[in-house]
N, C-alpha and C positions, 0 to 999 in steps of 0.2 A: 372916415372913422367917427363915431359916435360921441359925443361927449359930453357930459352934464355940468351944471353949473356948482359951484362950491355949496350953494345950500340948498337943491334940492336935494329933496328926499328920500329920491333912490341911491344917494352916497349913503344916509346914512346907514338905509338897511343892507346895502352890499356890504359895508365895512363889519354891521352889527351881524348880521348874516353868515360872513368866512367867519369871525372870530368865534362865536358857536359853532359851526359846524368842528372848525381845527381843534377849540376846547375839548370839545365831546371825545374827541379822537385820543386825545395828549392826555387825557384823563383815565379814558380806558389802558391806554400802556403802561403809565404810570403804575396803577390799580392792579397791573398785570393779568389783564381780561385773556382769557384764554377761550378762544374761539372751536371747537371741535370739531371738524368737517364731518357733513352727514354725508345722507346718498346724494350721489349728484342731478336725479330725476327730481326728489323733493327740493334744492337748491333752482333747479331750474323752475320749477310751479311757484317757489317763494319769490324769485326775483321776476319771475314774468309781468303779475300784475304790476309792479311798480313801473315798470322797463313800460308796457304800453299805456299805463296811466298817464303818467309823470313825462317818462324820456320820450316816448314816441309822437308826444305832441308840442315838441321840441318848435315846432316848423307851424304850427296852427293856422299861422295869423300869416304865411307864405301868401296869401292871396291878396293880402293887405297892400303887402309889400310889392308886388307883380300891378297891382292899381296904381300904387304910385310912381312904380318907374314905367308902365307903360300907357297908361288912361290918355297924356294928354298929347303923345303922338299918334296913335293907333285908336283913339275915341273908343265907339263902341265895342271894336273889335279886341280891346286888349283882352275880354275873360276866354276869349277862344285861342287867344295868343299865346296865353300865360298859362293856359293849363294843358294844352298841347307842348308847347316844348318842354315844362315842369314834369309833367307824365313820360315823355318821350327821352327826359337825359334820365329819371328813374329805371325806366326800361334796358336802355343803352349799357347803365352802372352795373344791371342785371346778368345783362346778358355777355358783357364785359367779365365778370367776373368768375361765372361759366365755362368760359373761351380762353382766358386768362388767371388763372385764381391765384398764383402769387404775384403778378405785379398789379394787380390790382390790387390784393391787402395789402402791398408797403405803401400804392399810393394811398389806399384809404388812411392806411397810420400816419401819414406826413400831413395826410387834409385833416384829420381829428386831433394832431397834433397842436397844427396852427389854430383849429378852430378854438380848443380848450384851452389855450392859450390868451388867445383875442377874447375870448368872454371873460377869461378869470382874472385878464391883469387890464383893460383896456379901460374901469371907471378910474382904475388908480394913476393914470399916468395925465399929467400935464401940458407934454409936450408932443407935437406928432414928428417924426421923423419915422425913413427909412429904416432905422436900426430896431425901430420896434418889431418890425414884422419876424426876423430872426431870432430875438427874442420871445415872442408870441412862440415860434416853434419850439426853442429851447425849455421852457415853462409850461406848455402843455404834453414833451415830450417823458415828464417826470410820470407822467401817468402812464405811458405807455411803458417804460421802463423796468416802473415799480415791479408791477405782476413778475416780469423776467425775470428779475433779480433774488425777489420774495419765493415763488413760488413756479420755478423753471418750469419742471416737467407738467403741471395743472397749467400753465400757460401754453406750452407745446401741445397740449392733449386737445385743448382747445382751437388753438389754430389748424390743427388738424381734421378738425371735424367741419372746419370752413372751406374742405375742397382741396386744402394742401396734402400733396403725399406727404408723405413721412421721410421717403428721403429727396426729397427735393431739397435746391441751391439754397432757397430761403430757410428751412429748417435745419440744413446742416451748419450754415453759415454763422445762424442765432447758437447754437449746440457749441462751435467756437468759439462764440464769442465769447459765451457764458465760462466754461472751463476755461480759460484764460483768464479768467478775470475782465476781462475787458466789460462787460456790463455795471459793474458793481465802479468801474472807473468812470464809465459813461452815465451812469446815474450823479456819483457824485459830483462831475463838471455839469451835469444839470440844473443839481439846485443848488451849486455854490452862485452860478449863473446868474440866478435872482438878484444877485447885487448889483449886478449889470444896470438896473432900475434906477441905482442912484443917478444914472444920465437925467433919467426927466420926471421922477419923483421925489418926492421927499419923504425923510429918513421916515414917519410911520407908516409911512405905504409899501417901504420896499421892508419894516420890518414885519407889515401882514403878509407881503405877496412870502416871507419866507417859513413864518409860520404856517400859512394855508398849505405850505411845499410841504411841510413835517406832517400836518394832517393827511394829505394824499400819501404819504410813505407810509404811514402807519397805519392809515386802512388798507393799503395793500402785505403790511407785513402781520398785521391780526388777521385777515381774513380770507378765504380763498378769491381767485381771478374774478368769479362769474358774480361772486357777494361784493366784492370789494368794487367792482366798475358799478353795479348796480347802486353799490351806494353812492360814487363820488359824483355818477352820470346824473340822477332822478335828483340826488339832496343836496347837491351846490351847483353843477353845471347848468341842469336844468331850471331848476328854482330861482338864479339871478338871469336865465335868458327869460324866464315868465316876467321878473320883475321889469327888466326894459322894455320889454312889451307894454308893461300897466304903464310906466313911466311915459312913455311914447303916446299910449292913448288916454291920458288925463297925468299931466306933469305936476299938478296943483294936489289932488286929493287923490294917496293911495288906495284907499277902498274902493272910489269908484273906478280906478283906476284898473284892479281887480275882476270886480265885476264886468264891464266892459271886455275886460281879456277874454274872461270865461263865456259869457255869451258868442263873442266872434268867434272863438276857437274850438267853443263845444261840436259845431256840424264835421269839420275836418278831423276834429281827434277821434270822434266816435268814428266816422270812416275806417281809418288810419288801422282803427282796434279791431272794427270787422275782419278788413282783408286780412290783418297780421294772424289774427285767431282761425278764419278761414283756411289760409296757407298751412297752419301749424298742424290743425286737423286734418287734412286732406295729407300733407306729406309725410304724418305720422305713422299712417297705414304702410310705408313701404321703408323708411328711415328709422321709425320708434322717436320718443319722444325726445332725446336728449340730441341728439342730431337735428331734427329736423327744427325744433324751438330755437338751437344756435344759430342755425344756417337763417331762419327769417328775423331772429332778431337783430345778428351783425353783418349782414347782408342786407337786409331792411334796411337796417340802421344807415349803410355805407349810400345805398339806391337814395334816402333823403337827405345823405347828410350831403353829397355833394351838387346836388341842384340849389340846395338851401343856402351852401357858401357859395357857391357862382351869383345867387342873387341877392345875397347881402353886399357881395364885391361890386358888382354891377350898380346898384341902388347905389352905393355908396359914392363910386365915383360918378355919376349921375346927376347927387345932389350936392356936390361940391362943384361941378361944373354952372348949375343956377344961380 
């Protein structure tokens, strides 16, 4: 697990970072922002660019990372290493998903779970232990939640068009849940949850990790599913995984820190934009646009999001073993 020193400088900007973003949000409810859903073609064109600008190069600097855990076993041969099995579990997630289309989206919700999790709460915490890891799930599971509870039937419509029938076990199950209440219960044991943090933070960390929770509810209750992920995904999640990256390649000086990021990451992201734009066009012709933009962004999304946490886990215990 990752962890920075009390005075650099990527503490301060995660800490100064959530507290804006949660502001923004706490001030628009307050203000009583009333959000008006459009069409959901133009919602999808609106959040596309952001989603492959911002979210999709999420993983940029994956090759970095693939150097460093495998250069100084495998010498020369780690770029052929790393980018054949990196290509190969994308394809795999793909084709998994295909073959399988609801257990693969609970499993992607439980990996995006943990992941948002571990990114959002893991500069604030002190301590490592095992009980973190359940918590990472239970704090990133606030985000999955929200949409259900906010915005049921626009989340159901949405899972839907990711290859789930309509009456399938996963959808009737969620459709349960929900008219019971049990979601609106299972949200709340979520972010009451946060306090849990008191184990290995202290008391201003576990009162931002609870405010950031009030900021993710509330842009899932002003906003619809596909507006609302795209904001919490591109403008907090992603924005503090850019900033460990700058951190990681110049721990001393954020700008150059910055820069450095964006040149390493500019050749894979622009990639990343081709193929997604590729895919969206080509599958448009026989799907239309709102289909087939879902299916490559949260399908995309899932095909990198889970090579990219296998080799952060990997990496990780890796260099704790040196």
């Amino acid at each position: 697990m990752k962890t920075y020193s009390k005075n650099s400088w990527i503490n301060k900007w995660n800490v100064g970072h959530s507290i804006f973003f949660s502001i923004v949000l706490i001030l628009l409810y307050l203000f009583n922002f009333d959000y008006s859903p459009i069409n959901l073609d133009l919602e999808i064109i609106i959040c596309l660019f952001p989603i492959l600008l911002i979210g999709m190069s999420h993983g940029a600097l994956d090759n970095n990372k693939g150097e460093r855990l495998l250069k100084n076993k495998y010498k020369s041969d780690w770029k052929k290493i790393f980018y054949i099995s990196y290509i190969s579990a994308a394809i795999i997630v793909i084709i998994f998903w295909l073959l399988f289309p609801q257990v693969t989206l609970i499993l992607f919700l439980i990996v995006a779970a943990y992941h948002f999790g571990h990114e959002d709460c893991n500069f604030l915490l002190e301590k490592k232990n095992y009980l973190n890891n359940f918590l990472f799930i239970l704090k990133g599971s606030i985000a999955i939640f929200s949409p259900l509870y906010f915005s049921f039937e626009e989340t159901i419509n949405l899972f839907q068009y990711l290859l789930v029938d309509e009456n399938s076990n996963f959808i009737l199950t969620l459709n349960k849940l929900y008219y019971s209440g049990s979601i609106k219960t299972l949200l709340t044991i979520l972010t009451l949850s946060s306090l849990f943090f008191l184990i290995s933070s202290k008391s201003y960390r576990v009162l931002l990790i609870i405010i950031e929770s009030l900021g993710i509810i509330i842009v899932n209750y002003i906003f619809t599913p596909i507006l609302a992920f795209t904001i919490y995904w591109c403008f907090l999640h992603s924005v503090r995984h850019a900033l460990s990256l700058a951190y990681f390649l110049n721990k001393s000086n954020p700008i150059k820190g910055f820069k450095k990021y964006l040149i390493k990451a500019l050749p894979l992201a622009l990639l990343t934009i081709l193929i997604y734009l590729s895919a969206i066009i080509f599958m448009n012709q026989y799907l239309g646009l709102i289909s087939s933009s879902l299916k490559v962004i949260f399908i995309g999304a899932a095909s990198l999001t889970f090579p990219h946490v296998l080799l952060e886990y990997l990496l990780e215990k890796n260099e704790k073993r040196a």
